[in-house]
C-alpha positions as CSV (number, residue, x, y, z in Angstrom):
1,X,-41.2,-59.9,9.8
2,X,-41.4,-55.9,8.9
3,X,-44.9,-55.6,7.4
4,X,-43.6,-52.7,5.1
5,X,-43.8,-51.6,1.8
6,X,-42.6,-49.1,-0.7
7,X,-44.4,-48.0,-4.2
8,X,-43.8,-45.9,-7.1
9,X,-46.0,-44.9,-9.7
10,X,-46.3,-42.6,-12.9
11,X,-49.0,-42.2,-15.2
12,X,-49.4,-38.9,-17.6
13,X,-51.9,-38.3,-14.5
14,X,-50.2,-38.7,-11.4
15,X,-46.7,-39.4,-9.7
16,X,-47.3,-41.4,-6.5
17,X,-44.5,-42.4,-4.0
18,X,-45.5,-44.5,-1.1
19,X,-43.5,-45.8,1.9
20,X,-45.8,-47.3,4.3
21,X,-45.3,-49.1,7.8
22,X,-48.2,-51.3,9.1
23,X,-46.9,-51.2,12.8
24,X,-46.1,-48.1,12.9
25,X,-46.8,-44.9,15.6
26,X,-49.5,-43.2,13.3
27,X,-47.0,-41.0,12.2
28,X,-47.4,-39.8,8.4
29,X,-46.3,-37.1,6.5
30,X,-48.2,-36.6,3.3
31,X,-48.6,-34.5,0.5
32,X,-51.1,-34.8,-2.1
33,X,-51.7,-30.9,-2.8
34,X,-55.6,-31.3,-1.8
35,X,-55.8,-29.9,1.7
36,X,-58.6,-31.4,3.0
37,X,-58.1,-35.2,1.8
38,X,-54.5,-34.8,3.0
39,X,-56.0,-33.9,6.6
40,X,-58.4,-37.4,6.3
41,X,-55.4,-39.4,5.8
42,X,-53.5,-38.3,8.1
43,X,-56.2,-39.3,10.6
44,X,-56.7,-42.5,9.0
45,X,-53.0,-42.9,10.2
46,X,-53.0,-41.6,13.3
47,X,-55.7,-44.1,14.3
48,X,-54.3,-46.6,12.5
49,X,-51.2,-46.1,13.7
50,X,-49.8,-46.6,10.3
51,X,-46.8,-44.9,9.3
52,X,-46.9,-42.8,6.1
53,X,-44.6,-40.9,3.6
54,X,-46.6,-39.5,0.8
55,X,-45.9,-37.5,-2.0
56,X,-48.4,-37.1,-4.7
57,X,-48.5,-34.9,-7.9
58,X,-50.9,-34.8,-9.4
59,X,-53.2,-33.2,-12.1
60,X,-54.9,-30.9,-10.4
61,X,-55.5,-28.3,-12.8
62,X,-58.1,-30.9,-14.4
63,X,-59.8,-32.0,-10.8
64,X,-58.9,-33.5,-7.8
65,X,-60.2,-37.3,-9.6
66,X,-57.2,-38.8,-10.3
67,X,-54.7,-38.0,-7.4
68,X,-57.4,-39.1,-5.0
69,X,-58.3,-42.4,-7.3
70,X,-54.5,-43.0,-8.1
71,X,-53.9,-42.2,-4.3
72,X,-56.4,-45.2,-3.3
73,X,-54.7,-47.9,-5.4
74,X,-51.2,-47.1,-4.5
75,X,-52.0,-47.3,-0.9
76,X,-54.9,-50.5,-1.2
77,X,-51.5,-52.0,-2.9
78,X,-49.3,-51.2,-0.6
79,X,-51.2,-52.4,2.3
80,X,-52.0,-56.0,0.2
81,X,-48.0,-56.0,-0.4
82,X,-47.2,-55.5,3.5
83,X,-49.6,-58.4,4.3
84,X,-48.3,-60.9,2.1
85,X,-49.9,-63.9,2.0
86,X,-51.9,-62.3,5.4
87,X,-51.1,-65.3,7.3
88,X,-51.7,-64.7,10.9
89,X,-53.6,-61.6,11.2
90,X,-56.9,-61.0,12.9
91,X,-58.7,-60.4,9.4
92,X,-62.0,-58.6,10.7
93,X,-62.3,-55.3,12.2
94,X,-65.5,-53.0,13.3
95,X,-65.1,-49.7,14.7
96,X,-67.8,-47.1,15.2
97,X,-66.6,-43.3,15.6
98,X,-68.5,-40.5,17.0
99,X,-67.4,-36.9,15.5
100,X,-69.6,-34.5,17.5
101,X,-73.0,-34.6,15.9
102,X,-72.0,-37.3,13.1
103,X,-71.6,-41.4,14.1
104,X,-69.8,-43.7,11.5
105,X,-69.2,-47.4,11.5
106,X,-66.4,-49.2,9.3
107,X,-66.6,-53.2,9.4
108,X,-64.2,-55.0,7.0
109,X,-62.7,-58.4,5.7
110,X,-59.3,-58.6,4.5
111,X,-60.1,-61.0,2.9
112,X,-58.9,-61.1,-0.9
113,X,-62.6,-60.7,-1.9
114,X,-62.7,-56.9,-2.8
115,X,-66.0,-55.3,-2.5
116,X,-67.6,-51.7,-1.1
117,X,-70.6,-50.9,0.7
118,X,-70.8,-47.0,1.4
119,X,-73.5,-45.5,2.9
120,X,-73.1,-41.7,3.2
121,X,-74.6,-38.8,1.9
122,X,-73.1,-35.3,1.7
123,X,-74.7,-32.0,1.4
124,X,-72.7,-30.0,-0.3
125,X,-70.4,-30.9,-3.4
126,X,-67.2,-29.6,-2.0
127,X,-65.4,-30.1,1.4
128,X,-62.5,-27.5,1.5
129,X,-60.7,-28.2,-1.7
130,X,-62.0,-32.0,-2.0
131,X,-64.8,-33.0,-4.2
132,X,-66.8,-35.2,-1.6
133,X,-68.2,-37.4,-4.5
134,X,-64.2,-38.4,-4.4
135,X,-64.5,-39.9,-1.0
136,X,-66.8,-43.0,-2.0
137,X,-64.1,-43.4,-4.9
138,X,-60.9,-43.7,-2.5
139,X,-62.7,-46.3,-0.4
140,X,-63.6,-48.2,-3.3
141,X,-60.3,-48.0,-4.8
142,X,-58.4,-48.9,-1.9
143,X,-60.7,-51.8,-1.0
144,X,-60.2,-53.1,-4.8
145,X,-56.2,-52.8,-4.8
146,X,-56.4,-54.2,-1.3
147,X,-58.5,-57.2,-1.5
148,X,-60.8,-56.2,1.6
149,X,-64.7,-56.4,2.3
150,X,-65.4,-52.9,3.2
151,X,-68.9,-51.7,4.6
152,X,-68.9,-48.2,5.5
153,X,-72.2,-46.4,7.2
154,X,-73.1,-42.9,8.4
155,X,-75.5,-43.6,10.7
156,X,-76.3,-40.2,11.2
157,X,-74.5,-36.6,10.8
158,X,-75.1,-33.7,9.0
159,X,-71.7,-31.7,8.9
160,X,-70.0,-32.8,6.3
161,X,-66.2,-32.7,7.6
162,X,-67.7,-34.4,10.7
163,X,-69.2,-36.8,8.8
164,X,-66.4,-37.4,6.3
165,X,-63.6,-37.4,9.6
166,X,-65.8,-40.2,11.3
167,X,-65.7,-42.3,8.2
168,X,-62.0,-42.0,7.9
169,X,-61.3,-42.6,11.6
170,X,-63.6,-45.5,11.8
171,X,-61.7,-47.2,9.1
172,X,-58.2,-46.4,10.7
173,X,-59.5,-47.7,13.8
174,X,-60.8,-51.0,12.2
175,X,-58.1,-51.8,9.6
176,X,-56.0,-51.6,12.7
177,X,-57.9,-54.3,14.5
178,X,-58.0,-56.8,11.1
179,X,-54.0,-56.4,10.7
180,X,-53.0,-57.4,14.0
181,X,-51.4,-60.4,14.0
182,X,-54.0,-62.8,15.6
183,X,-53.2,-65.2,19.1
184,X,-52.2,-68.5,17.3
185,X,-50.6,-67.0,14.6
186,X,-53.7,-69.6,12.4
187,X,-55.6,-68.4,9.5
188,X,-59.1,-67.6,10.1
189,X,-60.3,-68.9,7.0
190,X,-62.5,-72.7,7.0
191,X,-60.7,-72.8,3.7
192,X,-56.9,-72.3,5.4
193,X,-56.1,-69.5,3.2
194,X,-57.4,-66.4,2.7
C-alpha cells in the first residue's frame, strides 16, 4: 500500500500544494518564502525520512501567521490522509535530540485524539525571518489536522535555533517510529481501532 498523499488548498490567505511520501528518503523540497521555518522542515524530513514537495504562498506582507498555521493543517492532513484508517502502524514514538547546548524530547500518539503539550520558551521574538511564537502554532495545528497526542519539551537550551532545530528533529525522529508499520500488522488499541 503507498502511504501517499497529495493536497491543494486556497484561501484569500494562502495557496498550499502538498505531495507527501510517508516512506520516503527524507528528501523534500520546500518553499514557503520564510527562510528559517522552511530550513525546520526540511529537517523534520530529513529525519523523518518523509518525502516532501512544498510550495506555499502566502501573505506575507501581513506576517508570517497564516502560511506557517495554513502550512500545519495541510501537512497534519496530509499525514492523517496517508495513514488511512492507521491500521498496522506502531502508533507511539519518543525521541529525545541533543542540538549542541539545547536537549528536546517529542513523545506522541497517533492516535485520533488531537491534543498539544509544548513546553519551550524562546528568548527572542524572531528567529531569522520566523516569528518563534509561530512554532507552538505549527505543532498545534498539525497535531489537530492529524489526530496525534503530541508532548513536546525543551529540557534545557538557550540558543534559540538550537532549541527550535531539536524540537523539530525530535519530532521527525518520533513520528517516524509511530508510522512504521508495526510486527503483526494488529492495532494497538484495547478498543481494536484507533
Amino acid at each position: 500500500m503507498q502511504r501517499e498523499s497529495k493536497i491543494k488548498r486556497k484561501t484569500k490567505e494562502t495557496d498550499i500544494h502538498l505531495s507527501l511520501s510517508l516512506d520516503g528518503q527524507g528528501v523534500s523540497n520546500i518553499d514557503t518564502g520564510i527562510g528559517f521555518f522552511d530550513h525546520m522542515l526540511s529537517a523534520f524530513c530529513l529525519h523523518g525520512g518523509f518525502d516532501i514537495e512544498l510550495k506555499c504562498k502566502g501573505d506575507l506582507n501581513v506576517d508570517c501567521h497564516h502560511t506557517i498555521e495554513d502550512v500545519g493543517i495541510v501537512l497534519g492532513t496530509a499525514f492523517s490522509k496517508s495513514l488511512g484508517d492507521k491500521k498496522g502502524i506502531r502508533r507511539y514514538g519518543m525521541y529525545t535530540i541533543p542540538m549542541d547546548e539545547a536537549l528536546a524530547t517529542c513523545n506522541l500518539d497517533i492516535s485520533n485524539r488531537p491534543y498539544l503539550v509544548f513546553n519551550a520558551k524562546f528568548t527572542a521574538p524572531k528567529i531569522g525571518d520566523m516569528d518563534a511564537q509561530m512554532i507552538k502554532e505549527f505543532f498545534n495545528a498539525f497535531a489537530v489536522n492529524a489526530g496525534i497526542t503530541l508532548h513536546l519539551n525543551l529540557v534545557y537550551g538557550s540558543n534559540d535555533h538550537h532549541i527550535a532545530e531539536a524540537l523539530f528533529k525530535a519530532f521527525g525522529y518520533a513520528l517516524k517510529q509511530g508510522v512504521e508499520r508495526s510486527e503483526k500488522g494488529e492495532t494497538l488499541s484495547t478498543k481494536g481501532c484507533l
